[in-house]
N, CA, C and O atoms as a Tinker XYZ file with bonds, in Angstrom:
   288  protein
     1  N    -21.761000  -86.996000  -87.291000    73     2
     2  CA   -20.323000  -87.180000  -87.205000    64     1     3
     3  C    -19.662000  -86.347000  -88.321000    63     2     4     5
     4  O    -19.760000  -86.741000  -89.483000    81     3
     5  N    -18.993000  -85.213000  -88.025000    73     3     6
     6  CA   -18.282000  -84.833000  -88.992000    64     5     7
     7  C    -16.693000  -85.142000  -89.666000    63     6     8     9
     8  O    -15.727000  -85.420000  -88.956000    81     7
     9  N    -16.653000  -85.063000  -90.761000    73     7    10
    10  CA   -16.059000  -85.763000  -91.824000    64     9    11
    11  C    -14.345000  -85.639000  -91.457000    63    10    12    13
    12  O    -14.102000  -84.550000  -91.978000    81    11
    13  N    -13.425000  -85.978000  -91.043000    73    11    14
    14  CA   -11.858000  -86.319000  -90.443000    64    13    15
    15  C    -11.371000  -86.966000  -91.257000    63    14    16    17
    16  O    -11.552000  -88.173000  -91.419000    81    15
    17  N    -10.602000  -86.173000  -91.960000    73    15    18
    18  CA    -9.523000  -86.565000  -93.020000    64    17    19
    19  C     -8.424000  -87.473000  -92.887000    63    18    20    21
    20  O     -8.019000  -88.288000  -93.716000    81    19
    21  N     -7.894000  -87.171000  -91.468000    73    19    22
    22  CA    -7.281000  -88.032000  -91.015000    64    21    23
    23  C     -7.702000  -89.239000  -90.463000    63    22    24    25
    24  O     -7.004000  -89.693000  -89.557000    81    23
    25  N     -8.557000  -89.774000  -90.762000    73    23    26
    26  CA    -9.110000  -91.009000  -89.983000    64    25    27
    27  C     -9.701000  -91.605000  -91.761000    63    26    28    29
    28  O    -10.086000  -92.773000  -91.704000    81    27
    29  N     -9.775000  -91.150000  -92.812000    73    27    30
    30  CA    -9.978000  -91.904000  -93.675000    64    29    31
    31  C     -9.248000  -92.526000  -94.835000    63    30    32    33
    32  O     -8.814000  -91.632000  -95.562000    81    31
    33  N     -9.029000  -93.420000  -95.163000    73    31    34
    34  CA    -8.134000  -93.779000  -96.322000    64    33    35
    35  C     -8.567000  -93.168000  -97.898000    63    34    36    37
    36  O     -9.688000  -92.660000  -97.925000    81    35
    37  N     -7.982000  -93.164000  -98.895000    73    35    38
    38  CA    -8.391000  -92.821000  -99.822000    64    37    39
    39  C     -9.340000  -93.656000 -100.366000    63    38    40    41
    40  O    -10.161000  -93.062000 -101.066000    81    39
    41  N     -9.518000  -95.079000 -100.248000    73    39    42
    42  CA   -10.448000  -95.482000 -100.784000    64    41    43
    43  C    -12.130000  -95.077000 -100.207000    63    42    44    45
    44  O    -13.164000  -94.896000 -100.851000    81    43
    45  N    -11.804000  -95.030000  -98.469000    73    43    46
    46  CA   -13.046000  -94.910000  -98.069000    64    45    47
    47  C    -13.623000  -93.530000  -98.639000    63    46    48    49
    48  O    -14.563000  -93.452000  -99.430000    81    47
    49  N    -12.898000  -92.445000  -98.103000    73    47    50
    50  CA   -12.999000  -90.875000  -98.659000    64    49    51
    51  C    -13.796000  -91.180000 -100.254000    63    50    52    53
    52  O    -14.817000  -90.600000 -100.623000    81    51
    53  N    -13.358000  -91.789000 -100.717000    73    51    54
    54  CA   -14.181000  -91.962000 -101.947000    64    53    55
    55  C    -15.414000  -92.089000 -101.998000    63    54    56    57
    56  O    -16.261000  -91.357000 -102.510000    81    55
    57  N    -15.526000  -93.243000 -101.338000    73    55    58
    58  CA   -17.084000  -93.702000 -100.905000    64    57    59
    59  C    -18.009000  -93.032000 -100.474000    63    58    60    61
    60  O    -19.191000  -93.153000 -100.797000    81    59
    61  N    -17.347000  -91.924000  -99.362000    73    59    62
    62  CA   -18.131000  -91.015000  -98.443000    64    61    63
    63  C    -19.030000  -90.307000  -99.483000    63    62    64    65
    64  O    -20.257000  -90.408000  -99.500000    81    63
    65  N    -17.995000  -89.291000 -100.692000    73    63    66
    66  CA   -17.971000  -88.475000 -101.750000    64    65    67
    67  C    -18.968000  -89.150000 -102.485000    63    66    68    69
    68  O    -20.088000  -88.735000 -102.783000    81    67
    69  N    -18.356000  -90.413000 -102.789000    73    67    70
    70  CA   -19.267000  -91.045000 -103.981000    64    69    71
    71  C    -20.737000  -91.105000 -103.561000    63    70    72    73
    72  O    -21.604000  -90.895000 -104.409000    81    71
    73  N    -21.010000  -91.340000 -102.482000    73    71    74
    74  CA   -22.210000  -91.149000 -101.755000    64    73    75
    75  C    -23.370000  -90.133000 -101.650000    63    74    76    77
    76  O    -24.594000  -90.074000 -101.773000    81    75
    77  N    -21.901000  -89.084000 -101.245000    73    75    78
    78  CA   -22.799000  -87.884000 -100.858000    64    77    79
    79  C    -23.457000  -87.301000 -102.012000    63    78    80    81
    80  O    -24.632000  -86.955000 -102.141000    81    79
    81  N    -22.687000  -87.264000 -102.657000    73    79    82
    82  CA   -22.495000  -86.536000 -104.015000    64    81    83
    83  C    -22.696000  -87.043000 -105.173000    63    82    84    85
    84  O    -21.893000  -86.588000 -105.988000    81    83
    85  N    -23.660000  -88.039000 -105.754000    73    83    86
    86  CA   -23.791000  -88.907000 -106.359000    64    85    87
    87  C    -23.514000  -88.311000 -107.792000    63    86    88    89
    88  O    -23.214000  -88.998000 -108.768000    81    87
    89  N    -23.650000  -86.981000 -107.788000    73    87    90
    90  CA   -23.589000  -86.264000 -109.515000    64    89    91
    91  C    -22.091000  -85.492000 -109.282000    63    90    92    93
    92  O    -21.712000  -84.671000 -110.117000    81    91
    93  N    -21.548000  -85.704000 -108.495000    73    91    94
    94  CA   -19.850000  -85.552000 -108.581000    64    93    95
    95  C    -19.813000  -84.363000 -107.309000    63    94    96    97
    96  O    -20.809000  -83.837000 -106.814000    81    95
    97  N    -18.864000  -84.192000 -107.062000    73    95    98
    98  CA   -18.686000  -83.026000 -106.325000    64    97    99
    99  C    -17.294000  -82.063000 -107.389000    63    98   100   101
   100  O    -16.232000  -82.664000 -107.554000    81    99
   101  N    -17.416000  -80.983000 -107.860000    73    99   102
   102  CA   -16.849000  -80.413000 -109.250000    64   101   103
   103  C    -15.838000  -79.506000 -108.439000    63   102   104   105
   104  O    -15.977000  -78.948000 -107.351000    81   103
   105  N    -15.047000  -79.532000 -109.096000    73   103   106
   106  CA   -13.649000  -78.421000 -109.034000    64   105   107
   107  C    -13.369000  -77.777000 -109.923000    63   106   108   109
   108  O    -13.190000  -78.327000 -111.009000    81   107
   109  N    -13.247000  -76.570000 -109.807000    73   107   110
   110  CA   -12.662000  -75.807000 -110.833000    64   109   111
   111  C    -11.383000  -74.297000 -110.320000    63   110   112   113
   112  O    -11.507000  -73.705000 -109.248000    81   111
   113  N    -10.595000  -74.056000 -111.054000    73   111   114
   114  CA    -9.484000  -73.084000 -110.355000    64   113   115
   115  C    -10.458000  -71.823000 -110.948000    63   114   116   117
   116  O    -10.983000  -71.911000 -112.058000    81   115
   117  N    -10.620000  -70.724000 -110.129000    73   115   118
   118  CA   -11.249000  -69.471000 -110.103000    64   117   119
   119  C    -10.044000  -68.333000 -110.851000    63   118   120   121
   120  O    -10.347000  -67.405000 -111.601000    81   119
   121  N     -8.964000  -68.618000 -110.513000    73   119   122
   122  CA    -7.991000  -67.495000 -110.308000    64   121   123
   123  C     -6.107000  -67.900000 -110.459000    63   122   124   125
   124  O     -5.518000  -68.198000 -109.420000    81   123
   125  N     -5.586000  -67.878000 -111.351000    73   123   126
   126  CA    -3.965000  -68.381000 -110.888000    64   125   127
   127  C     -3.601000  -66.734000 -110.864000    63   126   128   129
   128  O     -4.013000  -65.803000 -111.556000    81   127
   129  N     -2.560000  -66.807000 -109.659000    73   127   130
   130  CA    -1.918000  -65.744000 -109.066000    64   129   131
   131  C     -0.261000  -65.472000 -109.765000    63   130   132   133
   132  O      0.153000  -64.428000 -110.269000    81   131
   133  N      0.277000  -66.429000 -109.639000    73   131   134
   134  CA     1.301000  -66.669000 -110.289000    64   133   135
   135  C      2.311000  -67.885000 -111.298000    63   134   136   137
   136  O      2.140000  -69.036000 -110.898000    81   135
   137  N      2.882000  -67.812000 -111.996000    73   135   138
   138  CA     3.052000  -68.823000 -112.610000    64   137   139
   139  C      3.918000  -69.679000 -112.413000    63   138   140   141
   140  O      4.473000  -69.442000 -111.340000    81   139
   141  N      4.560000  -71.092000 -113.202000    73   139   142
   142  CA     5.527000  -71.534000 -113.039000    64   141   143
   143  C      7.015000  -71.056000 -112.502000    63   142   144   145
   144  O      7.390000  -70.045000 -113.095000    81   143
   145  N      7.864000  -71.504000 -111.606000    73   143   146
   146  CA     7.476000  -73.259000 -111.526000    64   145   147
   147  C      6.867000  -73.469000 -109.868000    63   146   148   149
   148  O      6.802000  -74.622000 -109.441000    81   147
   149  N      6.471000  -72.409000 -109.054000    73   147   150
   150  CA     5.324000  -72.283000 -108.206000    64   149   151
   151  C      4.402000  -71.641000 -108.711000    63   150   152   153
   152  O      4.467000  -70.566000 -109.307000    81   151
   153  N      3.154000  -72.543000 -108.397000    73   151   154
   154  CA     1.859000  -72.001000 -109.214000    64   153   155
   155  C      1.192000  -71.578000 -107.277000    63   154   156   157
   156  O      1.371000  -72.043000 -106.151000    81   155
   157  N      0.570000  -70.691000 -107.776000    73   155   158
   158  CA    -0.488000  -70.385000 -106.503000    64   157   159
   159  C     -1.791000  -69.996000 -107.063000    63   158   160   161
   160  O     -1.580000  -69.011000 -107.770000    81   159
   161  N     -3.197000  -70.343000 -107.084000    73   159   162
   162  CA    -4.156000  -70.747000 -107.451000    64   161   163
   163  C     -5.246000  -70.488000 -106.295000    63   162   164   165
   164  O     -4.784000  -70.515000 -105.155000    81   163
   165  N     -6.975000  -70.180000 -106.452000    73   163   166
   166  CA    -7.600000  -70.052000 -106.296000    64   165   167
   167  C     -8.454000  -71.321000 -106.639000    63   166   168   169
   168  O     -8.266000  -71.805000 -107.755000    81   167
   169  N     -9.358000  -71.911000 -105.827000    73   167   170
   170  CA    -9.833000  -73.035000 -106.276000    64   169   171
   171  C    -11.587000  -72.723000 -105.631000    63   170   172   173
   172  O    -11.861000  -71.872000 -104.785000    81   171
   173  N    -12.464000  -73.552000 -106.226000    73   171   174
   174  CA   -14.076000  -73.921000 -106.121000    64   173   175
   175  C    -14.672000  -75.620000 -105.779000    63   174   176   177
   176  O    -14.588000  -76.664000 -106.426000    81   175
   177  N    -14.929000  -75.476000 -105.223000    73   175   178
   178  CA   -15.240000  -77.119000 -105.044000    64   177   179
   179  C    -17.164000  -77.376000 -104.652000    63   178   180   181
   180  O    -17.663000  -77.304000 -103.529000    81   179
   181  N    -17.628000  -77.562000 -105.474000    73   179   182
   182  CA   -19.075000  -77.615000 -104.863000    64   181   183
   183  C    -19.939000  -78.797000 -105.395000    63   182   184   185
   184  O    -19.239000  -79.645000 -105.948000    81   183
   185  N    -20.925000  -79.010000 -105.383000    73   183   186
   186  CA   -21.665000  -80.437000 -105.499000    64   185   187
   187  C    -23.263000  -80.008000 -104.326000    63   186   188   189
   188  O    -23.557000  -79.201000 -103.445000    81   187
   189  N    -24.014000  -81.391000 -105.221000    73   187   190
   190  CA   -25.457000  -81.600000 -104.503000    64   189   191
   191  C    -25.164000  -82.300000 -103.872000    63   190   192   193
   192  O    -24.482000  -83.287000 -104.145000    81   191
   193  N    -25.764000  -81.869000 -102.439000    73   191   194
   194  CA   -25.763000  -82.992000 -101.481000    64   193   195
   195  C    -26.768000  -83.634000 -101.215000    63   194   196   197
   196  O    -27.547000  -83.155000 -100.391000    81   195
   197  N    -27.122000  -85.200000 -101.969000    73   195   198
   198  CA   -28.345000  -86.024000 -102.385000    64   197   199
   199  C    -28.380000  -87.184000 -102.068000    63   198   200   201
   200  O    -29.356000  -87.840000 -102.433000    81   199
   201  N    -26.997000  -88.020000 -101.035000    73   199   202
   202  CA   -26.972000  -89.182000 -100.760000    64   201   203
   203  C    -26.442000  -89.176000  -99.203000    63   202   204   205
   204  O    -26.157000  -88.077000  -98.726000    81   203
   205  N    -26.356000  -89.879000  -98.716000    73   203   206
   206  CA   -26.073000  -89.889000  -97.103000    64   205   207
   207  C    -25.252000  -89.494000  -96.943000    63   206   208   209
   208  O    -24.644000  -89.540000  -98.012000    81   207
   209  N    -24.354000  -88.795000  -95.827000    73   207   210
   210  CA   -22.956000  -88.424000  -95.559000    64   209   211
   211  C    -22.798000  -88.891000  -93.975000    63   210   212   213
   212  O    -23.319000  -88.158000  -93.135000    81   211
   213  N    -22.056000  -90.156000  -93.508000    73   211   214
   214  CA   -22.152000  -90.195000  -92.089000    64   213   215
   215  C    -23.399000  -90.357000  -91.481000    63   214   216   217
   216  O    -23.174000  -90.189000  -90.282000    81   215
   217  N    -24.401000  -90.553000  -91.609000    73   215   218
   218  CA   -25.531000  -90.927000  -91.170000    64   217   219
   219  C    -26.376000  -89.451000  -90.835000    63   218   220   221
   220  O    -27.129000  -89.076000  -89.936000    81   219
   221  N    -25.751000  -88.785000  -92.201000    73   219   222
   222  CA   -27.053000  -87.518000  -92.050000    64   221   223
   223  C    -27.797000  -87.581000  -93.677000    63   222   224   225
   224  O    -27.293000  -87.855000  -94.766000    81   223
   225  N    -29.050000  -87.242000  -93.332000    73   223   226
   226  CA   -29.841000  -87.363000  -94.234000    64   225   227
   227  C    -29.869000  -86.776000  -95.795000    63   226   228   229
   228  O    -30.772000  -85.963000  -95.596000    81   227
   229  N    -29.530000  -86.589000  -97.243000    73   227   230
   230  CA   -29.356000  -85.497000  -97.764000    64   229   231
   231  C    -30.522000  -84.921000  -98.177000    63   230   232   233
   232  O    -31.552000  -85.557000  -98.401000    81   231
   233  N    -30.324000  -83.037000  -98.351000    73   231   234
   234  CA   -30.938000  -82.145000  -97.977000    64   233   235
   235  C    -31.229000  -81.533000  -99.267000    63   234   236   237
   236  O    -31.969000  -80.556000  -99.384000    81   235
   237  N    -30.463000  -82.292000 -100.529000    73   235   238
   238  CA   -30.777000  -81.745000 -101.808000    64   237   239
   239  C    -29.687000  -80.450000 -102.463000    63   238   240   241
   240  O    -29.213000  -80.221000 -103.576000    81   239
   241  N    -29.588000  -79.622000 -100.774000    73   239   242
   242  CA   -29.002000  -78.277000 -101.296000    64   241   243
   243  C    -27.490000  -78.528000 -101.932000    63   242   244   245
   244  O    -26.825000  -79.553000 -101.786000    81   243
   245  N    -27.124000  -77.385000 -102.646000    73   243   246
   246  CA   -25.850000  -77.035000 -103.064000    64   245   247
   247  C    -24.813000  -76.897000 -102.051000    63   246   248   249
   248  O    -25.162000  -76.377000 -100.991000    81   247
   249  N    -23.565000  -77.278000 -102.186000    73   247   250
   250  CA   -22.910000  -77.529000 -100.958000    64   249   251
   251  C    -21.061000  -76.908000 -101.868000    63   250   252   253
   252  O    -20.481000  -77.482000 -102.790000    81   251
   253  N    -20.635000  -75.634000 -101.144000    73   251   254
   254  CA   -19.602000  -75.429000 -101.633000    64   253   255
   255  C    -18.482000  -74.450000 -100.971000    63   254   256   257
   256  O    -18.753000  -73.515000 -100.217000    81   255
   257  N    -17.040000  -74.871000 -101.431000    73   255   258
   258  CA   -16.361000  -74.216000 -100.592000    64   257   259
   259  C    -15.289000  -73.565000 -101.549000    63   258   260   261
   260  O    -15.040000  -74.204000 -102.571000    81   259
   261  N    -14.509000  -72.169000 -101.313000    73   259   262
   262  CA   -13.217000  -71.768000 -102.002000    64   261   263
   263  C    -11.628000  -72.386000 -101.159000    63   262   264   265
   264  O    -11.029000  -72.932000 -100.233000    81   263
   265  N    -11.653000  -72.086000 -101.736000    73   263   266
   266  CA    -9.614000  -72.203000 -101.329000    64   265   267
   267  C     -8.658000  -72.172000 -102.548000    63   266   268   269
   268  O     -8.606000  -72.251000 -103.775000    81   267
   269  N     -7.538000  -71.915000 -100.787000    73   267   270
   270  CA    -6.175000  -71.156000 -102.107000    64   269   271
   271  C     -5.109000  -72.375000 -102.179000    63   270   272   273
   272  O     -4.413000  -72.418000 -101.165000    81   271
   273  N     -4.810000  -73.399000 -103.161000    73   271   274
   274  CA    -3.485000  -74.005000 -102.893000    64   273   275
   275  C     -2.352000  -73.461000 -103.998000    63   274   276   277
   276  O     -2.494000  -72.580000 -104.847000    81   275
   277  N     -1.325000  -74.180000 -103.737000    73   275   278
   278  CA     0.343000  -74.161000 -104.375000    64   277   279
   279  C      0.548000  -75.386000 -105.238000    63   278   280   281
   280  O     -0.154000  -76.393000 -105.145000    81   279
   281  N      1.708000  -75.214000 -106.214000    73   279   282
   282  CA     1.991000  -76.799000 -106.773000    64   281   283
   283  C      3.358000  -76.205000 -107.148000    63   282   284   285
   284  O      3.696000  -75.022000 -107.190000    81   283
   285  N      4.027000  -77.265000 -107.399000    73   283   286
   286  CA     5.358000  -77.116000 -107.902000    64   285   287
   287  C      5.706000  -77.640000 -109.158000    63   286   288
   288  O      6.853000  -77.509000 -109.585000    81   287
């Protein structure tokens, strides 16, 4: 079953994470593009995947994704 953002509350989403990811799943910004008072940013998000996720088994491996968000 893959993971639907919209179908989870923040507490559960936690759980999923807290689960999967038992040694955290880490963020860090790669890159800011521009500055205040819109920031636009480059982001990293990765983690071991070592605890269940949805009823799949974990696989040990490194698990990670980029993206770009905004803030005001």
């Amino acid at each position: 079953m893959p993971y639907k953002a919209n179908e989870e509350t923040f507490e559960s989403s936690h759980e999923v994470f807290k689960s999967a990811f038992p040694r955290g799943f880490a963020w860090e910004v790669i890159k800011v593009y521009t500055g205040p008072p819109e920031i636009a940013f480059k982001f990293r998000h990765w983690g071991f995947f070592e605890g269940p996720f949805k009823g799949h088994a974990p696989t040990g491996n490194m698990v990670q994704f980029f993206g770009l968000g905004t803030l005001k």
